[in-house]
C-alpha positions as CSV (number, residue, x, y, z in Angstrom):
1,X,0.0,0.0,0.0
2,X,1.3,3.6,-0.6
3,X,2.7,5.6,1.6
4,X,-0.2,8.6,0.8
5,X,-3.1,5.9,1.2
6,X,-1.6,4.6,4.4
7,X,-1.7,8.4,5.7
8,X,-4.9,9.0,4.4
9,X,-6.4,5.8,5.7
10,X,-4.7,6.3,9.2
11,X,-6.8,10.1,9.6
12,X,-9.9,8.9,8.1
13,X,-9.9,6.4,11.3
14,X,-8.7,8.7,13.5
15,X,-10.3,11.6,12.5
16,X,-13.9,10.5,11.6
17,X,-13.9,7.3,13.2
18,X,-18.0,7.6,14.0
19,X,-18.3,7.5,10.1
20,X,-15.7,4.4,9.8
21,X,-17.9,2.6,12.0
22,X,-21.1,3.6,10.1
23,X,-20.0,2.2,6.9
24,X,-17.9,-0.7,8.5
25,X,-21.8,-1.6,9.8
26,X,-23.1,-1.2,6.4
27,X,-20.5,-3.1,4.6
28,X,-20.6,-6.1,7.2
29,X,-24.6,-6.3,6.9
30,X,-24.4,-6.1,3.4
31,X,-22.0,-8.9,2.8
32,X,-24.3,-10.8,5.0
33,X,-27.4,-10.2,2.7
34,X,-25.4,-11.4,-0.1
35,X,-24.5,-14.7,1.3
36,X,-28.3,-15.2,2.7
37,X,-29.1,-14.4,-1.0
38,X,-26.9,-17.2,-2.2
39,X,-28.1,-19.6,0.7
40,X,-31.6,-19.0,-0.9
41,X,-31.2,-18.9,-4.9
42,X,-29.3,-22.3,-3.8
43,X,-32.8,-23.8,-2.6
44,X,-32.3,-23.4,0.9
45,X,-35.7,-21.9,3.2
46,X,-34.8,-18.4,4.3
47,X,-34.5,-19.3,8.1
48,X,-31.8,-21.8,7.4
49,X,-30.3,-19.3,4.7
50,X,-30.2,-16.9,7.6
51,X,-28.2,-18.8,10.0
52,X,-26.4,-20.6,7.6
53,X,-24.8,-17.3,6.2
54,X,-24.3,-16.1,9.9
55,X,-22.3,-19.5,10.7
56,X,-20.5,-19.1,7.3
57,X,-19.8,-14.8,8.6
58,X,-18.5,-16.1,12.3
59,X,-20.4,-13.2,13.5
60,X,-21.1,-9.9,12.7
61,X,-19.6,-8.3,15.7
62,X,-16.6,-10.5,15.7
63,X,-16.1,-9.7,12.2
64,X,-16.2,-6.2,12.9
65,X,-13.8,-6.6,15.4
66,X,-11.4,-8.5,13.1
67,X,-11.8,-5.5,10.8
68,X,-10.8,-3.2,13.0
69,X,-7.9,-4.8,14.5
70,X,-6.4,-4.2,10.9
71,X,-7.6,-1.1,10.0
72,X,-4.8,1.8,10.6
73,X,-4.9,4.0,13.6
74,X,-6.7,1.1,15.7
75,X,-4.1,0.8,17.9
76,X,-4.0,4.3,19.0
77,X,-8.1,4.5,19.6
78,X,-7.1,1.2,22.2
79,X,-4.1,2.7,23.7
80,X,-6.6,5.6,25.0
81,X,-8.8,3.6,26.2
82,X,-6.3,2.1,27.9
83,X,-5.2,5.2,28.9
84,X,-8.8,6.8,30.3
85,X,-9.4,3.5,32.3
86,X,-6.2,3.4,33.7
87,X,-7.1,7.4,34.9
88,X,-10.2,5.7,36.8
89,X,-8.3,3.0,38.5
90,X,-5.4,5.3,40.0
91,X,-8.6,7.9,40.9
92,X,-10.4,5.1,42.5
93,X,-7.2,4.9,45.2
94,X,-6.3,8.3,45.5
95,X,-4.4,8.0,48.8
96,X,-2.6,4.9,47.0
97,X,-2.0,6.6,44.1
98,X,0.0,9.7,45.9
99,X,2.4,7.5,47.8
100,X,3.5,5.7,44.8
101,X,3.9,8.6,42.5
102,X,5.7,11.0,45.4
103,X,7.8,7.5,46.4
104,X,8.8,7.2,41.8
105,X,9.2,11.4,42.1
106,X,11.5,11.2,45.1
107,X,13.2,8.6,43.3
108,X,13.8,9.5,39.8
109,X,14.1,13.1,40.8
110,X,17.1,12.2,43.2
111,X,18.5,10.3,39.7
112,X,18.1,12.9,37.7
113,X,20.2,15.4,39.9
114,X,22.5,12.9,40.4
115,X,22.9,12.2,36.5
116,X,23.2,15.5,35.6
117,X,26.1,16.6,37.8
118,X,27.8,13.4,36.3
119,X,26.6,14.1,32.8
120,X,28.0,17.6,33.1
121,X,31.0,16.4,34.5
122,X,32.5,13.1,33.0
123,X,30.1,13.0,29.8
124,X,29.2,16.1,28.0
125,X,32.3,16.7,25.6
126,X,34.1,19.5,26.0
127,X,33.3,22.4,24.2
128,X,36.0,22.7,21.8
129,X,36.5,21.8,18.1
130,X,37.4,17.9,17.8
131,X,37.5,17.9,21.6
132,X,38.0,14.3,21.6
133,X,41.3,14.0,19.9
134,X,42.3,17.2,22.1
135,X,45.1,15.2,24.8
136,X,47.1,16.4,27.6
137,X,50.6,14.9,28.1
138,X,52.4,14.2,31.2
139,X,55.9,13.2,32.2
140,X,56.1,10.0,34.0
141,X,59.1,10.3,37.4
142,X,61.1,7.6,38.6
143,X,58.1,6.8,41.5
144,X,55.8,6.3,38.5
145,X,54.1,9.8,39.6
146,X,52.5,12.2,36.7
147,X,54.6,15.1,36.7
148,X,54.3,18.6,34.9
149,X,56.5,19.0,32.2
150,X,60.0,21.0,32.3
151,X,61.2,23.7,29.5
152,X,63.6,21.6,27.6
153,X,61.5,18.0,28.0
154,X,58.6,20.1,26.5
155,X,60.7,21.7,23.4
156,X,62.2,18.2,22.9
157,X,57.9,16.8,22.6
158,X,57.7,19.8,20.4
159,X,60.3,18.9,18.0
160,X,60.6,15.2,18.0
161,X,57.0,13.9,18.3
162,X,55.3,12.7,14.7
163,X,51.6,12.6,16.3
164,X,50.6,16.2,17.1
165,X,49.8,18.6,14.5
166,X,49.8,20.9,17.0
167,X,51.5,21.1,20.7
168,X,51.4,23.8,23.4
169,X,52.9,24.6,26.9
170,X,50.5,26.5,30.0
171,X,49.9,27.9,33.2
172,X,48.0,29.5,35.9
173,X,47.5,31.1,38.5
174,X,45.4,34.4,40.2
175,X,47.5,37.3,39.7
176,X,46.6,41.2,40.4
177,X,45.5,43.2,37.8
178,X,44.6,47.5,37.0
179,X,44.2,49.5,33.9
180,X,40.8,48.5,33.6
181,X,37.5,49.7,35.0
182,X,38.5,48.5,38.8
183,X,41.9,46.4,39.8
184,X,41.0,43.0,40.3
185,X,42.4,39.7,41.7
186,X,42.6,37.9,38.0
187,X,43.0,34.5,36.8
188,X,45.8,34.4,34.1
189,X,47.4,31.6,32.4
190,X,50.7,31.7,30.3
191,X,50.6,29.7,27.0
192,X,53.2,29.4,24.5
193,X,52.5,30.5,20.8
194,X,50.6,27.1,19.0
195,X,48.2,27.6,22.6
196,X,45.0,28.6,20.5
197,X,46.0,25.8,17.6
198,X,45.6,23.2,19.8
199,X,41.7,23.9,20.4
200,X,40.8,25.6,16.7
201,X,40.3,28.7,18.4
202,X,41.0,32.2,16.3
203,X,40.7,35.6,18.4
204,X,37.5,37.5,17.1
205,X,39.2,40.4,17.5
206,X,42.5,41.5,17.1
207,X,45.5,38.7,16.7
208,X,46.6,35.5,17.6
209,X,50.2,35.2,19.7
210,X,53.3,34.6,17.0
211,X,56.8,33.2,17.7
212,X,58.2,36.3,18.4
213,X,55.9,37.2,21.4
214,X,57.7,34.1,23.3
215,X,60.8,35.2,23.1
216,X,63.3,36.8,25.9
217,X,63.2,40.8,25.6
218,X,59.7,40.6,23.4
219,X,57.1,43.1,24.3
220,X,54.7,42.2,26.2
221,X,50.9,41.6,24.9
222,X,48.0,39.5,26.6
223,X,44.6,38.2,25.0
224,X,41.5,38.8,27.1
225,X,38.3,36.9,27.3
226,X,35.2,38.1,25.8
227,X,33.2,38.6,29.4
228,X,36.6,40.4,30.8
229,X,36.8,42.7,27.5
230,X,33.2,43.5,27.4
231,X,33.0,44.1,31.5
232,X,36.1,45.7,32.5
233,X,37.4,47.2,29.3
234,X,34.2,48.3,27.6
235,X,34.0,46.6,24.3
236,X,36.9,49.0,22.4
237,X,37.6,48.0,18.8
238,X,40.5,50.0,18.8
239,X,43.2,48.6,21.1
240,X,46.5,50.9,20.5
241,X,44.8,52.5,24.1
242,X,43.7,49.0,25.6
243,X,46.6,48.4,28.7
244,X,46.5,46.2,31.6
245,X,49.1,46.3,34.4
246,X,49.8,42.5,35.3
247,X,51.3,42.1,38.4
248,X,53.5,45.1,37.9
249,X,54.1,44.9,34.4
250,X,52.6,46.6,31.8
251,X,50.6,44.7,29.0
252,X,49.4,45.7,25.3
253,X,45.8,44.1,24.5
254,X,46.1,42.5,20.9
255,X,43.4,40.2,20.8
256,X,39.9,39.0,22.2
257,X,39.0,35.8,22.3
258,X,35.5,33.9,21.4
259,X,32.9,34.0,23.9
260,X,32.5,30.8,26.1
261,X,36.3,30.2,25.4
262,X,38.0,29.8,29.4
263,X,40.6,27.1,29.4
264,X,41.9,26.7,31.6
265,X,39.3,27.4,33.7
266,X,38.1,30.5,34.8
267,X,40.8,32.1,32.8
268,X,40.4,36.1,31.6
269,X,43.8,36.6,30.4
270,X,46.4,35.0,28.2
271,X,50.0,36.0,28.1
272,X,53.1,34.6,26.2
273,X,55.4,32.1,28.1
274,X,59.3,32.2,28.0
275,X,59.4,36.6,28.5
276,X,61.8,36.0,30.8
277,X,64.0,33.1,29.0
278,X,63.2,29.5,29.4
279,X,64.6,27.5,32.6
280,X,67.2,25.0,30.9
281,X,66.8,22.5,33.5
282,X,65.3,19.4,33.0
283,X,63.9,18.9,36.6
284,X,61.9,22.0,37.0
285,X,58.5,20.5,36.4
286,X,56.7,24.2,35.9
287,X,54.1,23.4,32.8
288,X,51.4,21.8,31.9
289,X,50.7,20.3,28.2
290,X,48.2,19.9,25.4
291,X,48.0,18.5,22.5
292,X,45.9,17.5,19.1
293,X,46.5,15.0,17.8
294,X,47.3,14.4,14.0
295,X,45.1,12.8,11.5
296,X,44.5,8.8,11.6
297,X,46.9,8.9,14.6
298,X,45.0,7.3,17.6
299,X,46.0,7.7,21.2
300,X,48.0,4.5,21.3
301,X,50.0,5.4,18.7
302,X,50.9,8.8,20.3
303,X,51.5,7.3,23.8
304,X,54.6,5.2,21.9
305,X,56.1,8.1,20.3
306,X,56.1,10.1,23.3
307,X,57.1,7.1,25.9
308,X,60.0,6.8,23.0
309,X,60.8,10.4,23.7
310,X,60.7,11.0,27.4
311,X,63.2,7.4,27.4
312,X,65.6,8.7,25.2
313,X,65.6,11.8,27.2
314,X,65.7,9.6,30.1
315,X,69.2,7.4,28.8
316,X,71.0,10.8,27.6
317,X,70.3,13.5,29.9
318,X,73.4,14.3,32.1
319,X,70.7,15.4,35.0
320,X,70.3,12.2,36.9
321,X,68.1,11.5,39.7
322,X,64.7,11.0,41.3
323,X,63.5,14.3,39.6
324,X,64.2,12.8,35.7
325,X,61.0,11.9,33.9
326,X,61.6,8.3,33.0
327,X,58.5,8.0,30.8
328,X,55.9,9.9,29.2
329,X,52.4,9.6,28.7
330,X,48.9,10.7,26.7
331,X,45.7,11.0,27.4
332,X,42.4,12.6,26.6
333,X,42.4,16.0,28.4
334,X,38.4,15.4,29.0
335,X,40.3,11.9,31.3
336,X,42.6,14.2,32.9
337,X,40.7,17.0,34.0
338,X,37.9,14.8,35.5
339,X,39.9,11.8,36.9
340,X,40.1,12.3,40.0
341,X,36.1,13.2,40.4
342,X,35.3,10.0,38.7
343,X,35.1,7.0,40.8
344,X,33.4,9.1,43.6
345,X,30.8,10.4,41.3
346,X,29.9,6.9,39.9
347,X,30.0,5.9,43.5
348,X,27.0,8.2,43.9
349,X,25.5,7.6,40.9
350,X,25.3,3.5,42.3
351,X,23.9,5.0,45.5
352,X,21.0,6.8,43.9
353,X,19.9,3.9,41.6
354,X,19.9,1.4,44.3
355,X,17.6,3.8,45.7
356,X,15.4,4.2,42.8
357,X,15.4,-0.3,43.1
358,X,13.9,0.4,46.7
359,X,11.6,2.6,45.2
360,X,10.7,0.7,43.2
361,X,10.3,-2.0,45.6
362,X,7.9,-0.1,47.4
363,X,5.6,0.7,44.3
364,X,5.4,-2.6,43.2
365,X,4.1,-3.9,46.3
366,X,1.8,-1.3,46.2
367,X,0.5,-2.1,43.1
368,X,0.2,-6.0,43.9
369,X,-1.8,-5.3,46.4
370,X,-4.2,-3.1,44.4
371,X,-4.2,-5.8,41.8
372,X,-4.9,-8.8,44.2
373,X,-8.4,-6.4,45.4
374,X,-8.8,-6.6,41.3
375,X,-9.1,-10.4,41.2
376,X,-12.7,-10.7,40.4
377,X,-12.8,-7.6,37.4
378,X,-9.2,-9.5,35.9
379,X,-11.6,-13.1,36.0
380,X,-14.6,-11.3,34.7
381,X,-12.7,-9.5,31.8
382,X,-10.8,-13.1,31.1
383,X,-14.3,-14.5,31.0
384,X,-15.9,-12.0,28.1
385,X,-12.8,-12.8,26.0
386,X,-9.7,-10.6,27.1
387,X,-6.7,-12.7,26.4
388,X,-3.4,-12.7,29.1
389,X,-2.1,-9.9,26.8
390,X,-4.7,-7.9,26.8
391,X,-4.5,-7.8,30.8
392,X,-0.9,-7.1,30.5
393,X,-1.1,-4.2,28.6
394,X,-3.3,-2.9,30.9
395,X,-1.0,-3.1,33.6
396,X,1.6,-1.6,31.8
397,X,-0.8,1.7,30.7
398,X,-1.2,2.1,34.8
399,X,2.5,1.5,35.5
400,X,3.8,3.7,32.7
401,X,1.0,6.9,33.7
402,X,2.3,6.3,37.4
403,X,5.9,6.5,36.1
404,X,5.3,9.5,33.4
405,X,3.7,11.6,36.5
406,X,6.4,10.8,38.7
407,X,9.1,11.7,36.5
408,X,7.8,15.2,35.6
409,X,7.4,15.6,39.3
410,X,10.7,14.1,39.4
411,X,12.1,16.8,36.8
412,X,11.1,19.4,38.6
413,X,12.3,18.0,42.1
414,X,15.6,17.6,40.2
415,X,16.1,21.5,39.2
416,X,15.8,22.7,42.6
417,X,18.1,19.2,43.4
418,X,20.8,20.4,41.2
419,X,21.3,23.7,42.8
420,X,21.9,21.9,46.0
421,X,24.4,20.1,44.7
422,X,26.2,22.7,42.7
423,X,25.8,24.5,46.4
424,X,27.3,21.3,48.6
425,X,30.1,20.8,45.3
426,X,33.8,21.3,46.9
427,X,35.5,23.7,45.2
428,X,38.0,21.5,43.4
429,X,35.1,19.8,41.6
430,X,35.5,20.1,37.7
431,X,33.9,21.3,35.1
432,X,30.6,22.8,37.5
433,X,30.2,25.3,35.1
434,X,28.4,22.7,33.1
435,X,26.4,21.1,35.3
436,X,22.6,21.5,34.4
437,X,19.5,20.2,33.1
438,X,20.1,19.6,29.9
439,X,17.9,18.1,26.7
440,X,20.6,14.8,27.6
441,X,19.6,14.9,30.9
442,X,15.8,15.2,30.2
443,X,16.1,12.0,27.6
444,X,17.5,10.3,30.6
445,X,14.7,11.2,33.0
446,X,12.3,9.9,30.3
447,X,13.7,6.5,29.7
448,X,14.1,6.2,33.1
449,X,10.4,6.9,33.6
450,X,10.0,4.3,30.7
451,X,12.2,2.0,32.3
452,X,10.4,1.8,35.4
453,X,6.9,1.5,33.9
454,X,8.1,-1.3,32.2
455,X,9.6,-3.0,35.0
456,X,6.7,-2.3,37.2
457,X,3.9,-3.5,34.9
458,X,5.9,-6.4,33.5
459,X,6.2,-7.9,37.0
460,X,2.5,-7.0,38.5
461,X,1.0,-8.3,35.1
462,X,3.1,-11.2,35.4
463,X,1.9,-12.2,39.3
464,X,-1.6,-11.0,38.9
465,X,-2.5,-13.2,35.7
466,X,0.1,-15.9,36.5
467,X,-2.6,-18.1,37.8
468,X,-6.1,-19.9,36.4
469,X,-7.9,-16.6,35.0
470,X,-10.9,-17.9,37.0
471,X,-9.8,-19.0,40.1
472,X,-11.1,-15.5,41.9
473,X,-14.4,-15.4,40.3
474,X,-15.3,-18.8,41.0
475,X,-14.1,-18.5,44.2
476,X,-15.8,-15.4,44.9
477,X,-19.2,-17.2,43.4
478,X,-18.9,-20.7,45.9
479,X,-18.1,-18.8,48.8
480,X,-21.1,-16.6,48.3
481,X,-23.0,-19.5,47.3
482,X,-22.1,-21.9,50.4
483,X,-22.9,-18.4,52.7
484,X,-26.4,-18.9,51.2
485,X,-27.4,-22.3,51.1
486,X,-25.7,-22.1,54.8
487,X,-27.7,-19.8,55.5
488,X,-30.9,-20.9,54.3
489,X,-30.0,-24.6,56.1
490,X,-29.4,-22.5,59.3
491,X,-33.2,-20.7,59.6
492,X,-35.3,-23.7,58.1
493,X,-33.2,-25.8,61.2
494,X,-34.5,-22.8,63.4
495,X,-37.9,-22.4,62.5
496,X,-38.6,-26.4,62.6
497,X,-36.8,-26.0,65.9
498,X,-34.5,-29.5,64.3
499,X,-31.9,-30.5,66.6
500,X,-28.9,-28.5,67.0
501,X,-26.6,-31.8,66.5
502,X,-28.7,-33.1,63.2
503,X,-28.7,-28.9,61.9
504,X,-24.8,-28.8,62.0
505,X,-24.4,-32.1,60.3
506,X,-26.8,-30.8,57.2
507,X,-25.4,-27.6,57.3
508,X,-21.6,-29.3,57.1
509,X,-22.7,-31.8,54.6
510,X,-24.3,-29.3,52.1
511,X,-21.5,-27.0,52.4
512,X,-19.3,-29.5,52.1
513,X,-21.2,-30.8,48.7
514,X,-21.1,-27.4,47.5
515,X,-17.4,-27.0,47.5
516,X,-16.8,-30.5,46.0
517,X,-19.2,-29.3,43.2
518,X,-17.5,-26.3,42.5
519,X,-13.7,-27.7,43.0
520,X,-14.9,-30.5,40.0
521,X,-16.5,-27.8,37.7
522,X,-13.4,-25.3,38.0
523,X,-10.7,-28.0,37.6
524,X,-9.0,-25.8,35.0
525,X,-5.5,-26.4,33.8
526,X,-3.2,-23.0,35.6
527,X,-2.7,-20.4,33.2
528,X,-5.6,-21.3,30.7
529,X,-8.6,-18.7,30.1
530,X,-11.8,-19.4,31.2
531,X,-14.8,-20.5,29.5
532,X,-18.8,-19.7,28.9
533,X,-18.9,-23.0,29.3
534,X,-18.1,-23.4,32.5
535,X,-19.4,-20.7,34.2
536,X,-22.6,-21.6,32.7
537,X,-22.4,-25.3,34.5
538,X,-21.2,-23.4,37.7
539,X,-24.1,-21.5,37.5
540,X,-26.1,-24.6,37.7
541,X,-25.6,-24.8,41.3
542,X,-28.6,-22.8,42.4
């Protein structure tokens, strides 16, 4: 069928489905004239034409119901259905109903706050261009410590290394700065020329660092941040006025770089390394390093040729002794900012989801007992032809509007959640600048919701039609039954004024006849539906 008629079928259901019934009425009656006709032309008297064509049919509304099962859009007329009686059950139980969704809200909220601290911080990429092949390199000392990297170490990475295309040297630290609107207490870092290579960055104003403004004697000339530039400078275009003093030196503005751009972080200013010559010693670990990587080259490949590097350095170097890198290494600088926050935030994030499992616990109990009270309507339904799956779904319409509630509730818990955790964050907590609730974390809030419904209905669908579909309906019916026949025993005994001893034995016998009677008519194999049958031989009984 094409794609248009599909589409066109699918809104003509939906859309004017009290006309698709009409005509599915019309068309079903009139294919059962036709074959009533043919009963008759064939010599057969119209009564037995008329039920022969019925029995040939199967039934009209059985038919229709056949019909509609493949017609398009069918499903989504049963899934609110579903939907609107699944609304009455939960408002039947009101009190029920609030202690499981505030219990799944509690829960998945707490998740969600939890996740998004360690989305923000070990999973969302970092915002730079090809952030993933962006690596920070260590030295490795004779202890097997990772060390920061000294002058000549680094220039030797620079030069002999196949696997960057582009290499770079910083540091940092809060410094004192004036010439601006207000002196301030400043975060500056020191890079060396190839800095703003490394992450694809280009000033949007003004000019990148060149070689020359790394060397001994050069003049001196920082890059400033777009918030610092727009704050405390005033947003000039022209710069042959823009000065800062840095701790007591003074410093030409050249450049401004993109907004969003802080690394490392909280970083306003950028100034050249090596002004004041480089330290020639090999044991003066005074930089950190980054690096992107080249082309094809994967991380392995650049851990050899550096390892290869820091040994030979190792074997040669006349500067001997505990203080010597002995090895080098390379890793993703995403791995090497958050390291150390890792296994404690995973930690966490296995405390909260063992508590979303209690949760979880707790609701599903709830919701077994609610479904044990529902005994008799499950029996009754599997009686007028709902199959197991049928009952299933249902269960899982109620477990998945109980979860969907609780995790918007949950959501919203979780914003007011996160801010008390970005409060209660120590200070040497990475990256908390990115912490929030994102569309990421939001996806994961809704498939957890998901994944709970599902969990939830699966298993009380599963222990509420595990057994004979009806057991509880039959039972229900002999208990009432012996209470009546009991009962009618008990006043005929009284008003005869019978003997007490002869009135117990009838009234034992008959209840007792009763029960055998209904234990042999509902001798039903577990797990098979119910038939008309037998509730029609059950209801012999009185």
């Amino acid at each position: 069928m094409p794609l248009f008629v599909k589409a066109r079928s699918f809104l003509r259901n939906l859309v004017f489905s009290h006309r698709v019934e009409v005509d599915l009425d019309q068309e079903v009656h009139s294919h059962l004239e036709m074959l009533v006709s043919e009963n008759i032309r064939a010599g057969m008297p119209p009564e037995e034409a008329q039920r022969a064509a019925r029995i040939e049919l199967g039934g009209i509304e059985q038919v229709k119901e056949q019909v509609r099962e493949e017609g398009l859009g069918n499903w989504l007329h049963s899934v609110l259905s579903d939907c609107r009686y699944g609304l009455r059950q939960l408002r039947k139980n009101p009190g029920a109903t609030a202690v499981m969704v505030f219990t799944l809200a509690l829960a998945i909220g707490a998740a969600t706050a939890i996740f998004s601290v360690v989305y923000g911080v070990l999973l969302r990429p970092l915002p730079y261009i090809d952030a993933n092949r962006i690596m920070a390199v260590f030295e490795i000392s004779s202890e097997g410590r990772w060390a920061h990297l000294a002058d000549p170490n680094f220039d030797d990475f620079r030069d002999q290394n196949r696997s960057f295309q582009a290499i770079a040297k910083y540091n940092d630290g809060v410094v004192s700065v004036s010439g601006a609107s207000q002196p301030t207490r400043t975060m500056v870092a020191t890079v060396s020329p190839e800095f703003l290579k490394v992450f694809g960055i280009q000033p949007i104003l003004g000019r990148d660092f060149i070689a020359s403004d790394a060397k001994k004697g050069a003049g001196r000339t920082v890059l400033v941040s777009y918030g610092y530039w727009r704050q405390q400078l005033g947003s000039p275009q022209d710069f042959s006025q823009a000065h800062l003093k840095i701790d007591g030196a003074v410093y030409s503005v050249i450049g401004v770089l993109p907004d969003g751009f802080r690394f490392p972080a909280d970083v306003d200013l950028w100034l050249p390394t090596d002004l004041d010559g480089e330290n020639r010693s090999r044991t003066a670990h005074n930089y950190f390093a980054v690096g992107h990587l080249r082309d094809g080259v994967t991380v392995e490949q650049a851990n050899q040729d550096i390892s290869a590097i820091a040994r030979r350095i190792h074997e040669t170097s006349s500067e001997q002794g505990d203080y010597l890198l002995k090895d080098g290494i390379v890793l993703p600088l995403q791995d090497s900012i958050t390291g150390k926050a890792r296994p404690a935030l995973l930690v966490l994030l296995g405390a909260v989801g063992f508590l979303l499992l209690v949760a979880c616990a707790n609701v599903a109990n709830l919701l077994l007992a609610q479904a044990a009270v529902r005994e008799r309507e499950l029996a009754i339904r599997s009686a007028l032809g709902a199959a197991r799956g049928r009952l299933i779904r249902q269960f899982l319409t109620e477990a998945l509007l109980l979860s969907l509630v609780g995790g918007g509730l949950g959501v919203l818990g979780a914003l007011w959640g996160v801010a008390g955790l970005l409060w209660l964050a120590p200070q040497n907590l990475p990256r908390l600048d990115s912490v929030s609730i994102s569309i990421p974390v939001l996806v994961f809030a809704l498939l957890l919701s998901t994944a709970v419904a599902a969990g939830l209905g699966a298993f009380t669908a599963a222990r509420a039609t595990s057994g004979t579909c009806a057991r509880a309906l039959w039972k229900a019916d002999v208990d009432k039954r012996v209470h009546k026949a009991a009962s009618a025993l008990a006043g005929q005994s009284w008003r005869r004024r019978w003997p007490s001893r002869w009135f117990w034995c009838s009234s034992g016998t008959a209840r007792a006849q009763l029960v055998e009677s209904a234990r042999s008519e509902s001798r039903v194999p577990s797990g098979q539906n119910c038939h008309y049958g037998r509730l029609t031989s059950l209801g012999g009984l009185v």
